[in-house]
N, C-alpha and C positions, 0 to 999 in steps of 0.2 A: 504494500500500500504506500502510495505518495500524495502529500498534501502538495498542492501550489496554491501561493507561493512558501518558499520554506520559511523565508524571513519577511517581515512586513514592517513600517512605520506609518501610526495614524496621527493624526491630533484628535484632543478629546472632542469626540461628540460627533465622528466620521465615523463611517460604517462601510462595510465591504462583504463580499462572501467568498470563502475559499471553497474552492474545488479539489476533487482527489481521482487519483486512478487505482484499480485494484489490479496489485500485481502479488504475488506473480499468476501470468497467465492459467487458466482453468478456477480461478476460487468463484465456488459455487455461492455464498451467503452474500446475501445483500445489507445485511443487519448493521446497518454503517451506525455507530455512535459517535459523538461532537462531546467533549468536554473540558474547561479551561481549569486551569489552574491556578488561575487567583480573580473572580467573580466582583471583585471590587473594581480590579482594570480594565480586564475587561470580559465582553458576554458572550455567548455563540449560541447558536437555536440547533435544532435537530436537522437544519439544514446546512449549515454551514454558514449562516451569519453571524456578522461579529460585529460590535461596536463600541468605542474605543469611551471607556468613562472615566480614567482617573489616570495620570500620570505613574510611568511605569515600565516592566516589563513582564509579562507571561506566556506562557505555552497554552497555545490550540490545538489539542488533542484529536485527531480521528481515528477511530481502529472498527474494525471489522473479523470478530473472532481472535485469531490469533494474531491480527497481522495490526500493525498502527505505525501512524507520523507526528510530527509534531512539527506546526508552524510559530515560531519564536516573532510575538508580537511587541514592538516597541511602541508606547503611546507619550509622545513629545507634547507639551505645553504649547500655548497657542503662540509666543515669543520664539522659541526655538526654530531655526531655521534644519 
């Protein structure tokens, strides 16, 4: 399984939705799970949406059975260039 993109920067209050591929070829389950690892920075839906609420950094999690990615989301201040 692969998330894109791996790495991402938002400002807070910007939304986006990452996509994934299931590798390796033949995996039969579709049971795709989304989940972050710090729910303060930021969110993700069952689909892959994410929106960026607090300055930061966290992991967006997708797996499928055995297999997962993780997209490393940075969320920069609205100052930060």
């Amino acid at each position: 399984m692969v998330v894109e993109p791996g790495e991402l920067t938002l400002s807070i209050g910007e939304s986006t939705r990452l996509s994934y591929k299931l590798l390796p070829e033949g995996v039969t389950s579709t049971a795709v799970k989304w989940a972050t690892s710090d729910s303060t920075i930021v969110s993700v839906t069952n689909k892959g949406y994410i929106e960026a609420l607090d300055y930061g950094t966290a992991n967006i999690i997708v797996s499928c059975g055995q297999f997962s990615d993780t997209c490393v989301v940075t969320i920069k201040t609205y100052y930060e260039n």
